[in-house]
Predicted model as a PDB file, atoms N, CA, C, CB and O in Angstrom, pLDDT in the B-factor column:
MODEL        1                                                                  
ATOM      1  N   UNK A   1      10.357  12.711 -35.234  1.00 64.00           N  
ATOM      2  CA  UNK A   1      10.446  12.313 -33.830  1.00 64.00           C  
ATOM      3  C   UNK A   1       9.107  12.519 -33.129  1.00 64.00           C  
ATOM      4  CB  UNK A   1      11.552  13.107 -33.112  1.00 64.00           C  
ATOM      5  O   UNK A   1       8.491  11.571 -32.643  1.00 64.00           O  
ATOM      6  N   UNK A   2       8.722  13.622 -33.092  1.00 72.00           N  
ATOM      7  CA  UNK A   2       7.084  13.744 -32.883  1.00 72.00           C  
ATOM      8  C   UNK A   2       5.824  12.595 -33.125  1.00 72.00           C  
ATOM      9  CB  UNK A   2       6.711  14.820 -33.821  1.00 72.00           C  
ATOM     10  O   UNK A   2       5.050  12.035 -32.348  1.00 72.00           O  
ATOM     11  N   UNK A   3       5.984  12.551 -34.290  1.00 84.00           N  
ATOM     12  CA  UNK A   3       5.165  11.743 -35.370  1.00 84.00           C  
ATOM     13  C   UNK A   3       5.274  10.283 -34.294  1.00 84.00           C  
ATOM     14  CB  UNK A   3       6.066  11.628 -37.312  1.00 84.00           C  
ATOM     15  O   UNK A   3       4.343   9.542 -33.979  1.00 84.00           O  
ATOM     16  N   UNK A   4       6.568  10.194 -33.928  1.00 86.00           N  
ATOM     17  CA  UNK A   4       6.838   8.867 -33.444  1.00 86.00           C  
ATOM     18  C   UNK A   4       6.496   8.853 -32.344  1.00 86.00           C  
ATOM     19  CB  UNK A   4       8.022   8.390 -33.496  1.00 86.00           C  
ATOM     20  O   UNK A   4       6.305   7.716 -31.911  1.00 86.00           O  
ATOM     21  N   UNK A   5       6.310   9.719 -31.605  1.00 83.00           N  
ATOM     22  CA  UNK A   5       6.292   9.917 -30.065  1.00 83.00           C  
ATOM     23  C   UNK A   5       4.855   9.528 -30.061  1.00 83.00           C  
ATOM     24  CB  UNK A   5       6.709  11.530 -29.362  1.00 83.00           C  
ATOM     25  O   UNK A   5       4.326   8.486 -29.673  1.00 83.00           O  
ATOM     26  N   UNK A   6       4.209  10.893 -30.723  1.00 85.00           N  
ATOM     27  CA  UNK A   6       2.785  10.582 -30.744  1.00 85.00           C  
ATOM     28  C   UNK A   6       2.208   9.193 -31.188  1.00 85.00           C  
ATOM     29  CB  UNK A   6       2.225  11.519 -31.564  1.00 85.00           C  
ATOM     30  O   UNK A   6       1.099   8.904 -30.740  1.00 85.00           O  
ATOM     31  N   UNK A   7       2.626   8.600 -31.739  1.00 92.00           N  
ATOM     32  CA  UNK A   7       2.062   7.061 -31.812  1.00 92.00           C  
ATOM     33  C   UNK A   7       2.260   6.547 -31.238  1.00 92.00           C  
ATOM     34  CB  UNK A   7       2.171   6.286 -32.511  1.00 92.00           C  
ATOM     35  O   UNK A   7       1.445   5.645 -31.047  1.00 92.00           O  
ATOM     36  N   UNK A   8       3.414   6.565 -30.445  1.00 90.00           N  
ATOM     37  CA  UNK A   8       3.576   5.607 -29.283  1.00 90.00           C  
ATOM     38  C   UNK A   8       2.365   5.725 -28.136  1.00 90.00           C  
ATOM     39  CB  UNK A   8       5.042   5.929 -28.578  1.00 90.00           C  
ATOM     40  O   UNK A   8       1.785   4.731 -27.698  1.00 90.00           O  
ATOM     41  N   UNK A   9       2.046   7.223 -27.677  1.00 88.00           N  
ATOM     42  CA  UNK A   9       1.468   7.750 -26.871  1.00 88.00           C  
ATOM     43  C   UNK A   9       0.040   6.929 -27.143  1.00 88.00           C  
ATOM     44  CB  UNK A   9       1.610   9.255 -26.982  1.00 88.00           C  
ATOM     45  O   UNK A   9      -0.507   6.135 -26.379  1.00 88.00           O  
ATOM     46  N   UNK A  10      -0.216   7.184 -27.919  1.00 92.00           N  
ATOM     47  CA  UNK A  10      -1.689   6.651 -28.725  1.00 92.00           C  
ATOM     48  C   UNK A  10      -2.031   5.222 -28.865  1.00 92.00           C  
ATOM     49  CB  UNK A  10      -1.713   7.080 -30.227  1.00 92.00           C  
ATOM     50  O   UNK A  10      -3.188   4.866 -28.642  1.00 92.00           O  
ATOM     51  N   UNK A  11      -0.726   3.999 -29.369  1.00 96.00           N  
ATOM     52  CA  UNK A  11      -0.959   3.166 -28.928  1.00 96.00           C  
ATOM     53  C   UNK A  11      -1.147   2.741 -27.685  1.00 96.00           C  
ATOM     54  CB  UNK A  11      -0.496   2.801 -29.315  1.00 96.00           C  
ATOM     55  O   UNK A  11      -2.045   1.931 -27.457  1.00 96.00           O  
ATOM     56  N   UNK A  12       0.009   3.418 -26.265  1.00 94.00           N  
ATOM     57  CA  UNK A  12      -0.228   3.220 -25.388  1.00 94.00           C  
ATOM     58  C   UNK A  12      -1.897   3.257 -24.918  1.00 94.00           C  
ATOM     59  CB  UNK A  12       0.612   3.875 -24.946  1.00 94.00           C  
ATOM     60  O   UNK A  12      -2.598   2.366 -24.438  1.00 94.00           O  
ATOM     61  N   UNK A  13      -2.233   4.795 -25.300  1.00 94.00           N  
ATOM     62  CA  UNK A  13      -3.562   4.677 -24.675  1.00 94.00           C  
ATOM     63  C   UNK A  13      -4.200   3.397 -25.131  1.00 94.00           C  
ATOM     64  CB  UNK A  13      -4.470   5.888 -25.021  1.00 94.00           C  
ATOM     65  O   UNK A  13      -4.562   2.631 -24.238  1.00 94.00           O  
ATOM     66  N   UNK A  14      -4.351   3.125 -26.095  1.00 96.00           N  
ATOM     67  CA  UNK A  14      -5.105   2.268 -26.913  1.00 96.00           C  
ATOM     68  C   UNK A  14      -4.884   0.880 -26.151  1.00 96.00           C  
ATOM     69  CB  UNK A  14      -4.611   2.301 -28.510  1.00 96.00           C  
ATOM     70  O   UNK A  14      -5.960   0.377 -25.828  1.00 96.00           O  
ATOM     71  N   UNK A  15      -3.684   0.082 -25.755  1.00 97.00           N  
ATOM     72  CA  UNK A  15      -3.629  -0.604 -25.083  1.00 97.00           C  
ATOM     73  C   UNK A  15      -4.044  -0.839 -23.044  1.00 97.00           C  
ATOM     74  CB  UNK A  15      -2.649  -0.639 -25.629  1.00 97.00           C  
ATOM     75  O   UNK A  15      -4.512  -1.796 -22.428  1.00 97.00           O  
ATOM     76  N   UNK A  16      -3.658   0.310 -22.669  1.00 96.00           N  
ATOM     77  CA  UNK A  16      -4.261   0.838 -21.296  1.00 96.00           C  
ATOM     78  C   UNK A  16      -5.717   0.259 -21.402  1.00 96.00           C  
ATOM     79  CB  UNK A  16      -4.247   2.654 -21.109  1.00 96.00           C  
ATOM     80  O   UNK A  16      -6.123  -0.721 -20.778  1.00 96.00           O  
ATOM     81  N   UNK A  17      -6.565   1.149 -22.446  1.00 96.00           N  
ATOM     82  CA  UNK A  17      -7.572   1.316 -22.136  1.00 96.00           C  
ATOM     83  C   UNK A  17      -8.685  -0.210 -23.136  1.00 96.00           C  
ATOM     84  CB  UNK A  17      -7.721   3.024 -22.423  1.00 96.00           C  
ATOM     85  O   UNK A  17      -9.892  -0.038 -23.304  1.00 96.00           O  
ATOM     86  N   UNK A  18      -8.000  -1.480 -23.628  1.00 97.00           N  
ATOM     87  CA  UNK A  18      -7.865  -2.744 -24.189  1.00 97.00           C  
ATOM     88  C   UNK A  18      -8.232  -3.442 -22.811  1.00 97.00           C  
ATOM     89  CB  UNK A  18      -6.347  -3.097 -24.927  1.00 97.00           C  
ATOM     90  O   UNK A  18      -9.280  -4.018 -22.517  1.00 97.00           O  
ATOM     91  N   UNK A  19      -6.633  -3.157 -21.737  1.00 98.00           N  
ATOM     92  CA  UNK A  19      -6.811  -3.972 -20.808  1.00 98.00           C  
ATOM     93  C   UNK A  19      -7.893  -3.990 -19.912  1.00 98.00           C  
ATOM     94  CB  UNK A  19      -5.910  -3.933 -20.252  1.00 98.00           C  
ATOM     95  O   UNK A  19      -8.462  -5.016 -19.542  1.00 98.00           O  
ATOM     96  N   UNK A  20      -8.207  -2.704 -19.525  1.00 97.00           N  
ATOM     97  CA  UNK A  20      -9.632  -2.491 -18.858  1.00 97.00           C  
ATOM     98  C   UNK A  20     -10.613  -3.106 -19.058  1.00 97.00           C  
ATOM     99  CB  UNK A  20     -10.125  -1.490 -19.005  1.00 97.00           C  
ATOM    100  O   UNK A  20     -10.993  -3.908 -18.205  1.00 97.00           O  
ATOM    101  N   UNK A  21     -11.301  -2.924 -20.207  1.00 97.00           N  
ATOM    102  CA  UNK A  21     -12.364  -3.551 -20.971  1.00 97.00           C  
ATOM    103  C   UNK A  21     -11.851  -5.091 -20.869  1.00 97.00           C  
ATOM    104  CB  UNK A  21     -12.522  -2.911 -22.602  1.00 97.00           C  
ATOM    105  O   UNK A  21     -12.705  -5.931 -20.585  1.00 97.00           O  
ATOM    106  N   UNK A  22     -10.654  -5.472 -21.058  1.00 98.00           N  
ATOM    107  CA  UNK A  22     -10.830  -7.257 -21.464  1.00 98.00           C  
ATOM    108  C   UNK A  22     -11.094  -7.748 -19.508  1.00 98.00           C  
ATOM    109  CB  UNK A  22      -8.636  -8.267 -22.527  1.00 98.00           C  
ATOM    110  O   UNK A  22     -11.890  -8.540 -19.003  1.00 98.00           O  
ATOM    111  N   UNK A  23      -9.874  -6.727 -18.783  1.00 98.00           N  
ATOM    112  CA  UNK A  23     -10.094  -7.232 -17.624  1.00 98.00           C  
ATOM    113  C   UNK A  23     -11.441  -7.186 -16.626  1.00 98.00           C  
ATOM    114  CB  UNK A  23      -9.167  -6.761 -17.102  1.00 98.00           C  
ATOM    115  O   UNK A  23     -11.605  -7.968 -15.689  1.00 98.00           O  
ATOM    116  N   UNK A  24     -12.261  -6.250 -16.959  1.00 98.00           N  
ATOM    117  CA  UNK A  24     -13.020  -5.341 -15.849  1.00 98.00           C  
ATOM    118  C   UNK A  24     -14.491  -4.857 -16.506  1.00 98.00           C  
ATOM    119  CB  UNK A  24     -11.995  -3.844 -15.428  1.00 98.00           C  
ATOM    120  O   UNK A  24     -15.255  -3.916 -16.289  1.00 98.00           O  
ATOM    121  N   UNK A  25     -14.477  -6.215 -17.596  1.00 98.00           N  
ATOM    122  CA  UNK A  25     -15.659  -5.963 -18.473  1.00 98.00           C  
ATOM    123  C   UNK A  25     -17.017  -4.720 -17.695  1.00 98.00           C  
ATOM    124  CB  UNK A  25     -16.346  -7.721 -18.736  1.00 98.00           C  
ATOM    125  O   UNK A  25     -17.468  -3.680 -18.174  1.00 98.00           O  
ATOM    126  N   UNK A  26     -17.322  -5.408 -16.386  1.00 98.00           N  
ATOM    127  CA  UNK A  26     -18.568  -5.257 -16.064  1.00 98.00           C  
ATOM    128  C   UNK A  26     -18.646  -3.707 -15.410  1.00 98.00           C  
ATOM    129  CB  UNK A  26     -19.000  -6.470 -15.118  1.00 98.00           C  
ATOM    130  O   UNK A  26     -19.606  -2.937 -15.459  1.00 98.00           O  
ATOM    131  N   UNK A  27     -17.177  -3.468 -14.707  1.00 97.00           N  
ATOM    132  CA  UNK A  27     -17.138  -2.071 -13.827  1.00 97.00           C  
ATOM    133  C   UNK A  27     -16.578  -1.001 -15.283  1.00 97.00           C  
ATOM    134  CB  UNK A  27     -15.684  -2.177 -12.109  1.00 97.00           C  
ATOM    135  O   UNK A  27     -16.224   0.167 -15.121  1.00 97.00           O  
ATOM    136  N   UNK A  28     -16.596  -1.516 -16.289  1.00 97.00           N  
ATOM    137  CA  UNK A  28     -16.073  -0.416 -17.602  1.00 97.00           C  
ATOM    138  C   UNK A  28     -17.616  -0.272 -17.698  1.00 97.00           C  
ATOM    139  CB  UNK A  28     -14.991  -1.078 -19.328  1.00 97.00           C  
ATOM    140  O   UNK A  28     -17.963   0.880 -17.958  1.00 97.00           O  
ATOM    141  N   UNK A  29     -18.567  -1.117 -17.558  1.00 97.00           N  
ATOM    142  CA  UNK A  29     -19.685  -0.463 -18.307  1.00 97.00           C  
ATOM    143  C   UNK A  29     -20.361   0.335 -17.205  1.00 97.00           C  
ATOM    144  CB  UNK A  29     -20.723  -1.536 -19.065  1.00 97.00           C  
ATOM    145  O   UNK A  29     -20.969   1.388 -17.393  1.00 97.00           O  
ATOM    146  N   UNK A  30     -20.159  -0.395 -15.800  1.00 97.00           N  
ATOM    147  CA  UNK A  30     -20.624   0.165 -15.005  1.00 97.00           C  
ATOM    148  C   UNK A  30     -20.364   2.073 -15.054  1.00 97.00           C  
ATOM    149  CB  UNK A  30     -20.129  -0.656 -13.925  1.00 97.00           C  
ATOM    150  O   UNK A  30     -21.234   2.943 -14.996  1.00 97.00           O  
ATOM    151  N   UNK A  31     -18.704   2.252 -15.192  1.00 96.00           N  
ATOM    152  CA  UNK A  31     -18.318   3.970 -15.348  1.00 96.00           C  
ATOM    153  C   UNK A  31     -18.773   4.262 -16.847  1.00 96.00           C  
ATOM    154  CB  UNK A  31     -16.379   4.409 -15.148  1.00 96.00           C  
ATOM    155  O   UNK A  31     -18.784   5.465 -17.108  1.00 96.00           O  
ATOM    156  N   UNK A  32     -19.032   3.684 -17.557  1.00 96.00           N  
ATOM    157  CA  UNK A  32     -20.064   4.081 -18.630  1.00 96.00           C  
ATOM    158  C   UNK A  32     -20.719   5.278 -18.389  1.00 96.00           C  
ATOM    159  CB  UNK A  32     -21.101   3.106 -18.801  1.00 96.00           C  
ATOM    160  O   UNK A  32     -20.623   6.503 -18.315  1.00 96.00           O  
ATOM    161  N   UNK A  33     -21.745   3.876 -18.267  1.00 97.00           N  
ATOM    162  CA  UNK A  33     -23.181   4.596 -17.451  1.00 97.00           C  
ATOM    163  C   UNK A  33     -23.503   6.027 -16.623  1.00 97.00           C  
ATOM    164  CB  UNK A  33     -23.489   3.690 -16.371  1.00 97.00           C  
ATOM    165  O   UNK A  33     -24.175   7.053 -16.730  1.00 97.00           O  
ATOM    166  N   UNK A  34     -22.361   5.241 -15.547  1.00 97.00           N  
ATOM    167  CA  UNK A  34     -22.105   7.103 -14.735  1.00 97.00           C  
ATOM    168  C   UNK A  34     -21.892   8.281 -15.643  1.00 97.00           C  
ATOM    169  CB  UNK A  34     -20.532   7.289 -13.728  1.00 97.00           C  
ATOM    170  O   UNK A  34     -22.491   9.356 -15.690  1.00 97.00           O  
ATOM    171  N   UNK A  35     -20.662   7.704 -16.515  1.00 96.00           N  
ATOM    172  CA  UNK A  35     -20.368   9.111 -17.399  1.00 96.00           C  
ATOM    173  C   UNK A  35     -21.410   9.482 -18.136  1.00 96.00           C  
ATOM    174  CB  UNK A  35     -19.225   9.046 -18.420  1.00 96.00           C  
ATOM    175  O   UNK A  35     -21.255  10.545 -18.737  1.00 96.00           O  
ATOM    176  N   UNK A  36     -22.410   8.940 -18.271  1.00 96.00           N  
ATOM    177  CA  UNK A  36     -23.084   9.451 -19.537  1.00 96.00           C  
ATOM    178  C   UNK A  36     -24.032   9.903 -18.775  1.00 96.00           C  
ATOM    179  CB  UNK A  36     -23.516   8.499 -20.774  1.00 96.00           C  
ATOM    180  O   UNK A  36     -25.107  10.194 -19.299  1.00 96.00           O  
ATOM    181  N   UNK A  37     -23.891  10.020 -17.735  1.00 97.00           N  
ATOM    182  CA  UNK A  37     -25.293  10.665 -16.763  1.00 97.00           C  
ATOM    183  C   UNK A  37     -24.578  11.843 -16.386  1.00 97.00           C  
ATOM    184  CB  UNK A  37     -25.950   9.682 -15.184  1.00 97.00           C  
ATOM    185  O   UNK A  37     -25.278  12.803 -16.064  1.00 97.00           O  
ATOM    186  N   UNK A  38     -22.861  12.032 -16.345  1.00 97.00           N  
ATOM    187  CA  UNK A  38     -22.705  13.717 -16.095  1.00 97.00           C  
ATOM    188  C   UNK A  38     -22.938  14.696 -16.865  1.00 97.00           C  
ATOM    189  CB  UNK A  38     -21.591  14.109 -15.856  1.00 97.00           C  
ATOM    190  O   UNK A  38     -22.833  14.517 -18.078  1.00 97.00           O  
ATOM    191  N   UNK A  39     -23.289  15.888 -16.380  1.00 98.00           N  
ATOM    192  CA  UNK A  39     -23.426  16.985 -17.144  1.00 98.00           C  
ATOM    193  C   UNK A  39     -22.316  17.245 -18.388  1.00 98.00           C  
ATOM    194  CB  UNK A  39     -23.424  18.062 -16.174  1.00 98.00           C  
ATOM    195  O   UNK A  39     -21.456  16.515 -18.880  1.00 98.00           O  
ATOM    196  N   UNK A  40     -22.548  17.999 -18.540  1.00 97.00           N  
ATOM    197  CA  UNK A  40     -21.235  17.981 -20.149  1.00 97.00           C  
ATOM    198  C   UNK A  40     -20.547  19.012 -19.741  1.00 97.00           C  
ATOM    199  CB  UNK A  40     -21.824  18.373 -22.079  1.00 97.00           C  
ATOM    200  O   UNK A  40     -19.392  19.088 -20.161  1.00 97.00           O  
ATOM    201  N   UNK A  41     -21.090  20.164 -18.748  1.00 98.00           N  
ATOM    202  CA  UNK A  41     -19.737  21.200 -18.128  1.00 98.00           C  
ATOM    203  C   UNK A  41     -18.721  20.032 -17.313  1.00 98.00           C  
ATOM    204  CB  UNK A  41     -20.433  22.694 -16.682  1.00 98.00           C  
ATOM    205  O   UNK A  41     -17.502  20.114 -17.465  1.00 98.00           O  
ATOM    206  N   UNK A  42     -19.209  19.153 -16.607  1.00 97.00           N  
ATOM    207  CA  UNK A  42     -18.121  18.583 -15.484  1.00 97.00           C  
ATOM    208  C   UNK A  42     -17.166  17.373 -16.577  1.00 97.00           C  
ATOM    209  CB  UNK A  42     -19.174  17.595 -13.806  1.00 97.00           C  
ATOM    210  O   UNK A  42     -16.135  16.752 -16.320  1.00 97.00           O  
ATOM    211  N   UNK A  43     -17.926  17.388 -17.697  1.00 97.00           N  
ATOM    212  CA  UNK A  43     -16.961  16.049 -18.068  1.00 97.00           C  
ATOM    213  C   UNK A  43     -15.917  16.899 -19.381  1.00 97.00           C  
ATOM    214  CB  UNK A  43     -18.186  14.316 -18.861  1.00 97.00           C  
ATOM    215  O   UNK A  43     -14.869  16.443 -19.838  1.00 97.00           O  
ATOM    216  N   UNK A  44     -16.591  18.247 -19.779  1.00 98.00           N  
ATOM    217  CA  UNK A  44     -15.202  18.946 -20.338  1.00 98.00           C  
ATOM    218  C   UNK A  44     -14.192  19.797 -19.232  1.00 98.00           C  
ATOM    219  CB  UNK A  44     -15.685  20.106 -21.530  1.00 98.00           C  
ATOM    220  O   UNK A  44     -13.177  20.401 -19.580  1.00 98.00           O  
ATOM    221  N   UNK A  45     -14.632  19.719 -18.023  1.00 98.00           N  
ATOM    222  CA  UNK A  45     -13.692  20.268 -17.186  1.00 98.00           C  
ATOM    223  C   UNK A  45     -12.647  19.441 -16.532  1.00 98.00           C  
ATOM    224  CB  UNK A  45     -14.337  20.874 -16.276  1.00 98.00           C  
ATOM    225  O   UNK A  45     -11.591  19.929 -16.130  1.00 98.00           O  
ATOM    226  N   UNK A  46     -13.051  17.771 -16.398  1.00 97.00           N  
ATOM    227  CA  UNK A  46     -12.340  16.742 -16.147  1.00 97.00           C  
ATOM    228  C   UNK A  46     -11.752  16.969 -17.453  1.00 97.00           C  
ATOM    229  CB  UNK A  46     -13.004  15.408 -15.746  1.00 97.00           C  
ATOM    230  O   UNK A  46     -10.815  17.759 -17.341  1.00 97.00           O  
ATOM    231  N   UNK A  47     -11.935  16.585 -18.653  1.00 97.00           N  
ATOM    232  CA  UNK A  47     -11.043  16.477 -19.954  1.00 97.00           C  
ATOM    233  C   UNK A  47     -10.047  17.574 -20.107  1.00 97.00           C  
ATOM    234  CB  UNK A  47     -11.915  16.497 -21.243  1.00 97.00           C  
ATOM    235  O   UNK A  47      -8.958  17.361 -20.640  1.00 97.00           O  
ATOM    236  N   UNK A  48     -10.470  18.990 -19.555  1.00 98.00           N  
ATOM    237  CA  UNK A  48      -9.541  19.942 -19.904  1.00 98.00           C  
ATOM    238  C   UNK A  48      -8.486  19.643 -18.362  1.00 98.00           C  
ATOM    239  CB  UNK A  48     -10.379  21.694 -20.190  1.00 98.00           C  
ATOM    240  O   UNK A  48      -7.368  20.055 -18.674  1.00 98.00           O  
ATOM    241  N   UNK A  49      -8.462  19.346 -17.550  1.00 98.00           N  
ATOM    242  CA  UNK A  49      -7.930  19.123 -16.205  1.00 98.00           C  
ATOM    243  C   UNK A  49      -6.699  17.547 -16.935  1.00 98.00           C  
ATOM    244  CB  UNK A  49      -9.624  18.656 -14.717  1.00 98.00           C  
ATOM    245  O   UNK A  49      -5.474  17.657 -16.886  1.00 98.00           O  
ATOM    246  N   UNK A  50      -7.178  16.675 -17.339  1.00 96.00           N  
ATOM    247  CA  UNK A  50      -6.473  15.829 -17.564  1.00 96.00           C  
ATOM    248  C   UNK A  50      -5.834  16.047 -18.832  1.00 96.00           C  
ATOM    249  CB  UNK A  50      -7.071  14.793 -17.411  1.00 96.00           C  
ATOM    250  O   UNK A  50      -4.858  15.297 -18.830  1.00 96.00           O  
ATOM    251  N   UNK A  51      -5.881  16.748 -20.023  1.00 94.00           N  
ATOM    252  CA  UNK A  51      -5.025  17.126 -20.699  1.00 94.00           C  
ATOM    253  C   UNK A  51      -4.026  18.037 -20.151  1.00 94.00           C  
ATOM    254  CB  UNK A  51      -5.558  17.516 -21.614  1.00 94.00           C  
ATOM    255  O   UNK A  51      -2.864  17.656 -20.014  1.00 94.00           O  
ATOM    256  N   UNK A  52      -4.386  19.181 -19.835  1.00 97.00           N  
ATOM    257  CA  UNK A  52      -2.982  20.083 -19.131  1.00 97.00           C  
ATOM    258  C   UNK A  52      -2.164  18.821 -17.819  1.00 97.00           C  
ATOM    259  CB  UNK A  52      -3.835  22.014 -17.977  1.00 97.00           C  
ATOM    260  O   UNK A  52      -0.938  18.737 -17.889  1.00 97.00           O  
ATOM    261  N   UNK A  53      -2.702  18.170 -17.014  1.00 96.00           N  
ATOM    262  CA  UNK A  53      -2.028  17.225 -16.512  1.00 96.00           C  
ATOM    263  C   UNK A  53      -1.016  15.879 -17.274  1.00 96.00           C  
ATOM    264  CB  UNK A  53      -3.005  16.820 -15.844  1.00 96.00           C  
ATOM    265  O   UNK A  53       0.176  15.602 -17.145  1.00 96.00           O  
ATOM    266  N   UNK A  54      -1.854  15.402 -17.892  1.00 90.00           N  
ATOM    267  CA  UNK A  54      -0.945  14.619 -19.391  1.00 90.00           C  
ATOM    268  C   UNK A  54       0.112  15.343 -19.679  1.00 90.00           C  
ATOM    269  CB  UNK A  54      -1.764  14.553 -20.954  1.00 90.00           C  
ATOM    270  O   UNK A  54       1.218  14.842 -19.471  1.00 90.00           O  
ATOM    271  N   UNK A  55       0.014  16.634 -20.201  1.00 90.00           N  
ATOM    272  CA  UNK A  55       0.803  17.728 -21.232  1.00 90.00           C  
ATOM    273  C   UNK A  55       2.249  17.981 -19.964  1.00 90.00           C  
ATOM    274  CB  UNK A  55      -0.490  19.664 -21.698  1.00 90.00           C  
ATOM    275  O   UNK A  55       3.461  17.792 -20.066  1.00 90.00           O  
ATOM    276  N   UNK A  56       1.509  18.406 -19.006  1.00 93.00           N  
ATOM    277  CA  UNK A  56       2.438  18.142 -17.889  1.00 93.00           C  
ATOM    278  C   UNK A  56       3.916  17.311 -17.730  1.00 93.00           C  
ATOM    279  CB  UNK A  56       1.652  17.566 -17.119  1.00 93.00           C  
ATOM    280  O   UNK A  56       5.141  17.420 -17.760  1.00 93.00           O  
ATOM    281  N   UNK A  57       2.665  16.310 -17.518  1.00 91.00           N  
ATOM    282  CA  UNK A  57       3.735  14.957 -17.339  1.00 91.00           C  
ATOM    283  C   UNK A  57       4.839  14.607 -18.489  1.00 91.00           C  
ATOM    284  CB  UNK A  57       2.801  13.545 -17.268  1.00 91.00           C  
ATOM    285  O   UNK A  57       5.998  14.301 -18.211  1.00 91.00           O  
ATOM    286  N   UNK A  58       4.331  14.691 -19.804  1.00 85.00           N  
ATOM    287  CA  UNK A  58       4.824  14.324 -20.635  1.00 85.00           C  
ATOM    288  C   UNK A  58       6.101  15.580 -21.012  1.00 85.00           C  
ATOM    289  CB  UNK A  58       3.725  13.946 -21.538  1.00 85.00           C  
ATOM    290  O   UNK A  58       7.206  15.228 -21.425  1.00 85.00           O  
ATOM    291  N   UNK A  59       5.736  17.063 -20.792  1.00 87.00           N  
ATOM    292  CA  UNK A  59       6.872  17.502 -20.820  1.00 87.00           C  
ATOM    293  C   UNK A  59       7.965  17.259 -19.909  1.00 87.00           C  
ATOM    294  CB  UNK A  59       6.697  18.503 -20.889  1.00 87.00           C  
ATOM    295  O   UNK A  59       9.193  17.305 -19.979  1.00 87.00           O  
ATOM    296  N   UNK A  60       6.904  16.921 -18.828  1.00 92.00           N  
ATOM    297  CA  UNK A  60       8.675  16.664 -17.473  1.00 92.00           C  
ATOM    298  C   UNK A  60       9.449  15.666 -17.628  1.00 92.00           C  
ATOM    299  CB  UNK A  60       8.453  16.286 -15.706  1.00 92.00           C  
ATOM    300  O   UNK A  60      10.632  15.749 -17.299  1.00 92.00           O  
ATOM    301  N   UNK A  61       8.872  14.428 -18.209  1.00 89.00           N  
ATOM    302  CA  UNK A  61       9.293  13.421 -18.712  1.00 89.00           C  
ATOM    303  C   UNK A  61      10.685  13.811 -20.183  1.00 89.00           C  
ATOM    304  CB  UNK A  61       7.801  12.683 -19.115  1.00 89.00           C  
ATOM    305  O   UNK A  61      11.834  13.385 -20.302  1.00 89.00           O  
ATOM    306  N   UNK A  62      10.134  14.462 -20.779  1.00 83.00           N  
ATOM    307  CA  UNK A  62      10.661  14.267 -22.053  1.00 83.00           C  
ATOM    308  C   UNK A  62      12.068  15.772 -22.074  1.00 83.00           C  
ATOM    309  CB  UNK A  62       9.081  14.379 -23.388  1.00 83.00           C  
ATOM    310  O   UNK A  62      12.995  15.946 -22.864  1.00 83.00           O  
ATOM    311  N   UNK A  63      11.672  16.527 -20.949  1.00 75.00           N  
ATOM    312  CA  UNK A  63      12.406  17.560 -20.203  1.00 75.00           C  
ATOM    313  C   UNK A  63      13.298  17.655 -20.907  1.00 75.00           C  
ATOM    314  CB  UNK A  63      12.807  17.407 -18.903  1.00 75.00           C  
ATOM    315  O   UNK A  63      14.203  18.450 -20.652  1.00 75.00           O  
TER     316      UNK A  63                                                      
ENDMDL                                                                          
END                                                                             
């Protein structure tokens, strides 16, 4: 059940983040750019902030 969950999860991302790029070619590269100009403390503190938020959601969801 896991196994399954997690792929779903994963394709989802995978598709989310498909549509962006096909829709919004120019402003995906545009937040590129930005990201790769932040420091690496602020962009593992966004990553650790949006995993416990994900982890969140997905337990309240699956509750």
């Amino acid at each position: 059940m896991l196994g399954a969950d997690l792929l779903a999860a994963i394709a989802l991302a995978l598709a989310i983040e498909g549509a962006l790029y096909a829709l919004f070619p120019e402003a995906m590269k545009r937040f590129i750019q930005r990201v790769s100009e932040q420091p690496a403390n602020a962009l593992r503190t966004a990553g650790l902030v949006a995993t416990v938020v994900g982890v969140g959601l997905a337990w309240l969801v699956r509750g």
